[in-house]
Each structure stands twice: as structure tokens, then as C-alpha cells.
C-alpha positions as CSV (number, residue, x, y, z in Angstrom):
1,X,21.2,-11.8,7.5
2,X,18.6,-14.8,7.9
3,X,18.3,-15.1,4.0
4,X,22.4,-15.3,3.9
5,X,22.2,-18.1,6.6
6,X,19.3,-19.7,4.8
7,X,21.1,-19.5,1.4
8,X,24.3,-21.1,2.6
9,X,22.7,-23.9,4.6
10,X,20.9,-25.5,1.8
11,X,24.1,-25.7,-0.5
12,X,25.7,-27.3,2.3
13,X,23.1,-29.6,2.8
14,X,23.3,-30.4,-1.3
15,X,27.3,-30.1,-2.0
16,X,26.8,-33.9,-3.8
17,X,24.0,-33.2,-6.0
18,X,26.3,-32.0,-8.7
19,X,27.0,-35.8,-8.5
20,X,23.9,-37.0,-9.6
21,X,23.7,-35.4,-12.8
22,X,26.4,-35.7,-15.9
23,X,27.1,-32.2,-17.2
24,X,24.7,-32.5,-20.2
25,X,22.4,-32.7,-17.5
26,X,23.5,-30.1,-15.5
27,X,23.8,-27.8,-18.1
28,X,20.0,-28.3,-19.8
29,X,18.8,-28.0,-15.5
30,X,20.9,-24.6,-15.6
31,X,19.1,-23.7,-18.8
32,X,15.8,-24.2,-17.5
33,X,16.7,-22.2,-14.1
34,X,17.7,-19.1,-16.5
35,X,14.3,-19.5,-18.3
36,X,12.3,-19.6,-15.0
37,X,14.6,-16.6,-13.1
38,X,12.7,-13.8,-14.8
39,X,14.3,-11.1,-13.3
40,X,18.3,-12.9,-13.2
41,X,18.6,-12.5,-9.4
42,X,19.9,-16.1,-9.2
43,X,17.0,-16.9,-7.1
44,X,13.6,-17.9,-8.0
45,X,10.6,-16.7,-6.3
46,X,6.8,-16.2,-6.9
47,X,7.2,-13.4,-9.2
48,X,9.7,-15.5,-11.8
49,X,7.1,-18.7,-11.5
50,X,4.1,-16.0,-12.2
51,X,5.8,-14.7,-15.1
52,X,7.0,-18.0,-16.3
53,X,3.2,-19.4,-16.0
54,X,2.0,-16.6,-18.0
55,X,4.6,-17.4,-20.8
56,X,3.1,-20.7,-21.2
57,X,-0.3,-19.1,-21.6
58,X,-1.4,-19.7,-17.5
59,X,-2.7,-16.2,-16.4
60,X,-4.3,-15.7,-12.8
61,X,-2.2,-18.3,-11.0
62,X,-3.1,-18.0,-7.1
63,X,-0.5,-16.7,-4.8
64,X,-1.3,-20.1,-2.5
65,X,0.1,-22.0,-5.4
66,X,2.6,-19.9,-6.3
67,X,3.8,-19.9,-2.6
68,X,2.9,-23.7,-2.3
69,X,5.8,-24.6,-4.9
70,X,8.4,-21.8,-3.4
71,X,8.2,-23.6,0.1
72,X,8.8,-27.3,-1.3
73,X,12.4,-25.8,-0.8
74,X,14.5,-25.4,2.6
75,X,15.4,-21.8,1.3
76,X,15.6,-19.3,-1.3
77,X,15.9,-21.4,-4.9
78,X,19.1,-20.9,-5.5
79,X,20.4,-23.5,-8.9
80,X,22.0,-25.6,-5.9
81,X,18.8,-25.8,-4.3
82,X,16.6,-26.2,-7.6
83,X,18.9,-28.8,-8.6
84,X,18.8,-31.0,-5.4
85,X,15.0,-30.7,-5.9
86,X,14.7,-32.1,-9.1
87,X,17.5,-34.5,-7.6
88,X,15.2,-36.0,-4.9
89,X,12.3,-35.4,-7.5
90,X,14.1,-38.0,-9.9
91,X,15.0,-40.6,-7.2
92,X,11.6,-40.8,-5.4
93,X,12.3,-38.9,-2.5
94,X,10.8,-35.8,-1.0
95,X,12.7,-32.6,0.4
96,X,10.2,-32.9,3.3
């Protein structure tokens, strides 16, 4: 039940993200979470950013990276969450 808690927290915490964006935006960021969610769970994790580094030609990624980018977000990456990260990516801040 954590994941559920975790998963609902973090849209809260980004409800006006879809603000920032104009919906060619939104739908080219949608796009791009589709590509990376290798296994369309609706949630990206180490195994969809493996595959997608091996489909640009980067084999052997370390698990410490891989793990490095998944916990730059407050919870699973949901496309709220991967949104609001490119969001505060973009603007100059930092989800930390």
C-alpha cells in the first residue's frame, strides 16, 4: 500500500504542472514517457531506462546510475511526476 500512498502524493504535490506546459508540449513529453516505459506499466523504473539506453546503442549501464536517476523523483515516475521533473528541470530548480 506504500507505493499507492507514494503514487498519489506526488500528483498532489504537482496538480499545476499541466500549467506549465501548452498541450503541444504536453503531448511531445507524453510521447517521450511512452518511448521510455518499455514495458507500458505507466511507470518508469530501472528496467524501462536500461532498455531505453540500450536502444540508443548504451549497453552495460550500472545499476548505481540507473538507480541514481529513478530517485531524482519523490516516487514512482508516473507521467505527473516525469512531467513536474522536466518542469523544475526547465525553470532551474531541483526536485531536492
Amino acid at each position: 500500500q506504500a507505493p499507492k500512498k507514494a503514487k498519489r502524493r506526488a500528483a498532489e504535490g504537482s496538480s499545476n504542472v499541466f500549467s506549465m506546459f501548452d498541450q503541444t508540449q504536453i503531448q511531445e513529453f507524453k510521447e517521450a514517457f511512452t518511448v521510455i516505459d518499455q514495458n507500458r506499466d505507466g511507470i518508469i523504473d530501472r528496467d524501462d531506462l536500461r532498455e531505453t539506453f540500450a536502444a540508443m546503442g548504451r549497453m552495460n549501464v550500472k545499476n548505481e546510475e540507473l538507480d541514481a536517476m529513478i530517485k531524482e523523483a519523490s516516487g514512482p515516475i508516473n507521467f505527473t511526476v516525469f512531467l513536474t521533473m522536466f518542469g523544475e528541470k526547465l525553470k532551474g530548480g531541483d526536485p531536492k
